[in-house]
N, C-alpha and C positions, 0 to 999 in steps of 0.2 A: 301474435294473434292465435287464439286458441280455432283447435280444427279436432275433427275426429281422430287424429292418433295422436293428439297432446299441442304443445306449441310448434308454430312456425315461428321461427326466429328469421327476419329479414337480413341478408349481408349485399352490401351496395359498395362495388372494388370501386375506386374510382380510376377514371377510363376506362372501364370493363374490364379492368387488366388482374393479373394476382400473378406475384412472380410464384415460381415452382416449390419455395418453402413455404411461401403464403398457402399455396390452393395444397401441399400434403397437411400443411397444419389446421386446414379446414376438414379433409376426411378424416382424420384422425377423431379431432371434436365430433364430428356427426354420427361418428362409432364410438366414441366414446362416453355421449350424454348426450345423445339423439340416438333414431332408430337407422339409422345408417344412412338414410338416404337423402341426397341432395336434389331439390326442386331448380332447374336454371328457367326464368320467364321469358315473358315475353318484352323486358325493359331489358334484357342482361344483368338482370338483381339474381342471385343463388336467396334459397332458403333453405334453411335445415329443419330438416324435421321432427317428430316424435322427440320435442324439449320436455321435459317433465318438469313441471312449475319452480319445482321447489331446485329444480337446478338451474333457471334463466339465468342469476346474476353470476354464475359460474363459467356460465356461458357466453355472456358479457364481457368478462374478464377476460375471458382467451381472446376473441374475435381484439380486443383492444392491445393485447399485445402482440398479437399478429400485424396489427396494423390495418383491420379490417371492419370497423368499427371507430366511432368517435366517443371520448369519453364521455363528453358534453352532449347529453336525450336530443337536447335541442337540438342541435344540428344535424343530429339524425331526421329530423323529422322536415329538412328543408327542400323544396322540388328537387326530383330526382335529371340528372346530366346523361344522355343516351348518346354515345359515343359510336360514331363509326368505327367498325374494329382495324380498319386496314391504314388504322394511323400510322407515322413515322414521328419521328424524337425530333420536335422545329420544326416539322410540317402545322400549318393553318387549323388542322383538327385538332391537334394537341394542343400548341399556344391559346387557340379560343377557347379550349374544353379547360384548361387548367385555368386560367382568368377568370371565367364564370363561375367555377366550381368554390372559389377565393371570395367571391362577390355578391353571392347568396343570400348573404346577412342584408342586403341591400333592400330586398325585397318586400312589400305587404303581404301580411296573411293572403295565401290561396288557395283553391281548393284543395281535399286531397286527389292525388295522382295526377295533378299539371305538372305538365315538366318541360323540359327542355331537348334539341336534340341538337348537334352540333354536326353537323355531315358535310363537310370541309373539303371533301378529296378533291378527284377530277371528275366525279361526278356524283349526284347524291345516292346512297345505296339504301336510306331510311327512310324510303315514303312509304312503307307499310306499316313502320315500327310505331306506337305510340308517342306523341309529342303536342306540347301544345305552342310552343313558341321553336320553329328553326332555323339553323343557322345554316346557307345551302350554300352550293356554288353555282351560279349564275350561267345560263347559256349565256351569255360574253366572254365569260372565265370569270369574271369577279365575285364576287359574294354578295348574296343578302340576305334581308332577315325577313321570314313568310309566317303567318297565322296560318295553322292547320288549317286544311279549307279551302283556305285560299286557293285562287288560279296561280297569282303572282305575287313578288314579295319586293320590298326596300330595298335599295340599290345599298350597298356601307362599304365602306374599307374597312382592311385589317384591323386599325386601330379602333374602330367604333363599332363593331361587331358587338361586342359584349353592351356598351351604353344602351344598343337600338332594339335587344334582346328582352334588356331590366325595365327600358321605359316601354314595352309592348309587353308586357305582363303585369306593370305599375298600372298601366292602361284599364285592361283586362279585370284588374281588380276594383279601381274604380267606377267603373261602370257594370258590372257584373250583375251585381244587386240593382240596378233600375229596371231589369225587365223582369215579365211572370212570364213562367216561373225562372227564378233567378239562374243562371248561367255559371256550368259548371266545369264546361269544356271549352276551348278556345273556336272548337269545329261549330259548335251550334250561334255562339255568340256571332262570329264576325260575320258571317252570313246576314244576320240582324242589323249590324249598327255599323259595320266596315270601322276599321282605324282609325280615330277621327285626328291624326297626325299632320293635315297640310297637305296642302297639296304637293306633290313631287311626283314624278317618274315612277313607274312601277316596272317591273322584268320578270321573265318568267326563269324558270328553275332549268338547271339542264337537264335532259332528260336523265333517268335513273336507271342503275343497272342493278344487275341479282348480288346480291350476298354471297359471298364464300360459299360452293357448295361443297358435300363430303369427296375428299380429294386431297391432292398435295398445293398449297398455294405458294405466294412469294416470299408468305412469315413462317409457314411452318404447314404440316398435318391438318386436315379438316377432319373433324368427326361431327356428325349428327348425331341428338338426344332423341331416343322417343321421347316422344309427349315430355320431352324435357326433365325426366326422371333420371336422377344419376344415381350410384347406387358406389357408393363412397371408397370400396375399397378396388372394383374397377377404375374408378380414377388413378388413384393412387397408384394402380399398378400399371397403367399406361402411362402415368409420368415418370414413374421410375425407367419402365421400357423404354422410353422415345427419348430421354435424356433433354428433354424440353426443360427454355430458363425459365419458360413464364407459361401464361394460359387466359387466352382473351375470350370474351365471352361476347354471345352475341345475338340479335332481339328473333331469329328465328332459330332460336334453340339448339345452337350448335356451337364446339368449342375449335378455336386454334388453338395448337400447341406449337408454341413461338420457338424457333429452332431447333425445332425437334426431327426425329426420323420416323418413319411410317412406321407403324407398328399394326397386328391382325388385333381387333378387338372387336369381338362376339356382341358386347354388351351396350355398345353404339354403331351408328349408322356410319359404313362406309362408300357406298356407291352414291351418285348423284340422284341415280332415277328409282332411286330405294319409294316405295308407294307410303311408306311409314312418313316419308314429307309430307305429304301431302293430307294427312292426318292430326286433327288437334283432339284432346282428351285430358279431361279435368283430370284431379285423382281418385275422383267417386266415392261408395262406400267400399270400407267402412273408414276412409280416410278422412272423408270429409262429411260430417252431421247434416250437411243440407239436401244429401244426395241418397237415392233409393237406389242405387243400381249400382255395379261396377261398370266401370267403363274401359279399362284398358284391356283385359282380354279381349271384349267387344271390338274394342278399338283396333285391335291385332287380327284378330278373324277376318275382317272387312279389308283390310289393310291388304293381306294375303291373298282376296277376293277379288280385289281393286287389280293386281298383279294379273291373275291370272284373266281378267273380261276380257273380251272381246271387241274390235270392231268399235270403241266410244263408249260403251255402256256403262260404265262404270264411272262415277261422280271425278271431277278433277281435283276437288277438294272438299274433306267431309271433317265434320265437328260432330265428336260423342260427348254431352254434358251429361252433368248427373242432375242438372237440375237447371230452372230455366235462366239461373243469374249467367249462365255462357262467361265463365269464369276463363276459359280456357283459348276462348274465340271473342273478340268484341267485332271481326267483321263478317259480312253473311258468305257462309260457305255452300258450294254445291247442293250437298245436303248436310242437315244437322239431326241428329238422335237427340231426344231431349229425355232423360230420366222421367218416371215420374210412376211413383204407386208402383215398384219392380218392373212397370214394363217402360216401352218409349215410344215417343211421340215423332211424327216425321217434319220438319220442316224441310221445304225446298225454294233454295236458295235466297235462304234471309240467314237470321240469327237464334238464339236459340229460345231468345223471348217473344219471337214473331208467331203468330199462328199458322197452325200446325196441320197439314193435308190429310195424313193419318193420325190416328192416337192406340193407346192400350197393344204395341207390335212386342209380340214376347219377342225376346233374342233369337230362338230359333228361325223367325220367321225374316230376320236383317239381311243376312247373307244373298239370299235369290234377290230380294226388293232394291236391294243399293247397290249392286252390282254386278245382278243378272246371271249369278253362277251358282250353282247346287252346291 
C-alpha cells in the first residue's frame, strides 16, 4: 500500500511467531530497502516501510526466502489467523491455528480484513483484538466457536473447531450481501440475522484475562512498542543482546522474546504502568498523505502529562489520529485528538469519526485540556 514515506509492505509470521534469524533477517531488509522502520499492528502483522516502488519485488524476494511471505499473491491475500501469543507446541491454540491456516483455501470470497482469532488457552486473552469468527475456550473448559458480537458461542470439540469456524464465515458470506447496506463485519451482521445454524446449546466464553504486559513472562522478555513503531536496528540489537530463539508478536503492540534474558532498552516499553499503554497514534504526517498533523510527538507530550495528573484527571485511554479514518484506534477511547487542517479536534469518548466536543485546538492548547497539567 502506498502511504506518505513510500510503500507499506505487509509481513503476516504465521502464529505471530518469527524465529530469531527470521525477525534479524527482517531489520536488515527494512534498513536495507526500507526506511528502517518497522510498523507492529494491531492484528500482530509487522510492516515495513518507506518501500520504494521500484524495489517491492526485491523485497518480495527476501520476505520469501525468509519464509516470511508466500510465493503464491493469492494466498497472501487469504483472511488473516490472530493467534494468542502464549501458545505451547500441541497445545489447542497451535493445533487449531495451524489446521485453519492449511484450510483457508476452503473459504468464499470475504470481506477485506475478516479474520479469524484462535484464543485456545485457559482462557481468552483476545476479546479486544480484531476478529470476526473465534475460536475461545469455554467457561466449562471446552471450546467454541463465537461471532464477534456475540454474547455466547457453539459449543465444538477439538476436532471440529476448525469445520464450525469455515461453515460460520461460509455463513457470513452468504448472507452478507442480503441486507442494506451490505455487511462487512461479523459484529454488525450477526446482531441482524443471528447464525441461522439450528438450533443447539449456546455457552458463554470464559471470562478473559490481560495480555502479557512489559515484564518478564513464562516464554521470555515482554517489551512494549510505542504506537507500535520499531525502529529496526533497535530490534536487532535487543535480539542479539537477549539471546532470544524467536519473537512473538502481539495485537496490543508489544513483542516476546522467547527464551530470552532481560535486557535495558530505551527504545521500547518496559514497565507495566508505562502511560505510553495507554496511548494509540497513527503515524501522521508526513508519514501518511491523509493526515495534517503529526501525531507522535503529540502523542508523547500527553503521554508524559497523563503520568504526571493528578487525582483521575487525566484520560485512561486516549487516541491521537491524524485524520478522522482512526486508522490507529477502531474502539472509542477516553479521549481522541482528531487531526484536521494542522489543528485537532476533541472527541470524548467515542472514536475518531464520531463528533467532536471541541474543534480547531492547536497543540499547545492539548496538554492543560486532556490532562489537566501545565
Amino acid at each position: 500500500m502506498a502511504s506518505g514515506d513510500g510503500l507499506l509492505v505487509r509481513v503476516r509470521p504465521q502464529l505471530a511467531r518469527l524465529t530469531s534469524a527470521q525477525a534479524l533477517g527482517l531489520c536488515a531488509l527494512a534498513r536495507r530497502l526500507g526506511s528502517g522502520l518497522i510498523d507492529l499492528t494491531h492484528r500482530a502483522n509487522l510492516q515495513l516501510r518507506g518501500v520504494k516502488p521500484h524495489d517491492h519485488g526485491a523485497v518480495v524476494d527476501a520476505l520469501c526466502a525468509l519464509g516470511l511471505a508466500d510465493a503464491d499473491a493469492a494466498r497472501e491475500t487469504r483472511p488473516p489467523v490472530l493467534v494468542a501469543p502464549c501458545w505451547q507446541a500441541g497445545d489447542d491454540t497451535e493445533g487449531i491455528a495451524t489446521e485453519l491456516l492449511s484450510r483457508l483455501d476452503e473459504l468464499p470470497v470475504l470481506p477485506p480484513k475478516f479474520g479469524f482469532a484462535v484464543d485456545a488457552g485457559p482462557a481468552p486473552v483476545l476479546a479486544a483484538a480484531p476478529a470476526d469468527v473465534r475460536i475461545e475456550r469455554a467457561r466449562s473448559g471446552g471450546l467454541l466457536v463465537r461471532a464477534d458480537g456475540a454474547t455466547a458461542g457453539h459449543p465444538v470439540s477439538r476436532a471440529g473447531a476448525v469445520d464450525a469456524a469455515l461453515a460460520m464465515a461460509a455463513w457470513f458470506a452468504a448472507t452478507a450481501q442480503g441486507v442494506e447496506p451490505p455487511s462487512r463485519r461479523m459484529r454488525g451482521h450477526q446482531r441482524t440475522l443471528g447464525w441461522a445454524e439450528g438450533p443447539q446449546p449456546l455457552e458463554a466464553a470464559a471470562a478473559s484475562v490481560a495480555l502479557p504486559a512489559p515484564g518478564m513472562s513464562a516464554l521470555g522478555p515482554v517489551y512494549g512498542v510505542p504506537f507500535g513503531r520499531i525502529e529496526a536496528a533497535a530490534l536487532a540489537t535487543l535480539l542479539h543482546d537477549s539471546g532470544a530463539s524467536g519473537l512473538r508478536l502481539t495485537p496490543h503492540r508489544a513483542l516476546v522474546l522467547e527464551g530470552g534474558r532481560w535486557c535495558d532498552a530505551r527504545a521500547f516499553i518496559t514497565v507495566a504502568d508505562d502511560p505510553l499503554l495507554r496511548v494509540d497514534a497513527c503515524p501522521g504526517a508526513p508519514s501518511c498523505a491523509s493526515a495534517t498533523v503529526a501525531t507522535h510527538a503529540v502523542a508523547r507530550a500527553l503521554a508524559s502529562g497523563m503520568a504526571a495528573a493528578a487525582g483521575g484527571a487525566a484520560p485512561r485511554s486516549l487516541h491521537v489520529s491524524g485524520c478522522a479514518k482512526g486508522c490507529a484506534r477502531a474502539r472509542p477511547a477516553d479521549a481522541t485528538l482528531v487531526g484536521r487542517d494542522g489543528a485537532f479536534d476533541l472527541v470524548r469518548g467515542g472514536c475518531a469519526w464520531d463528533a467532536p466536543v471541541q474543534t480547531r485546538l492547536p497543540p499547545g492548547a492539548l496538554r492543560s485540556l486532556i490532562t489537566g497539567t501545565p
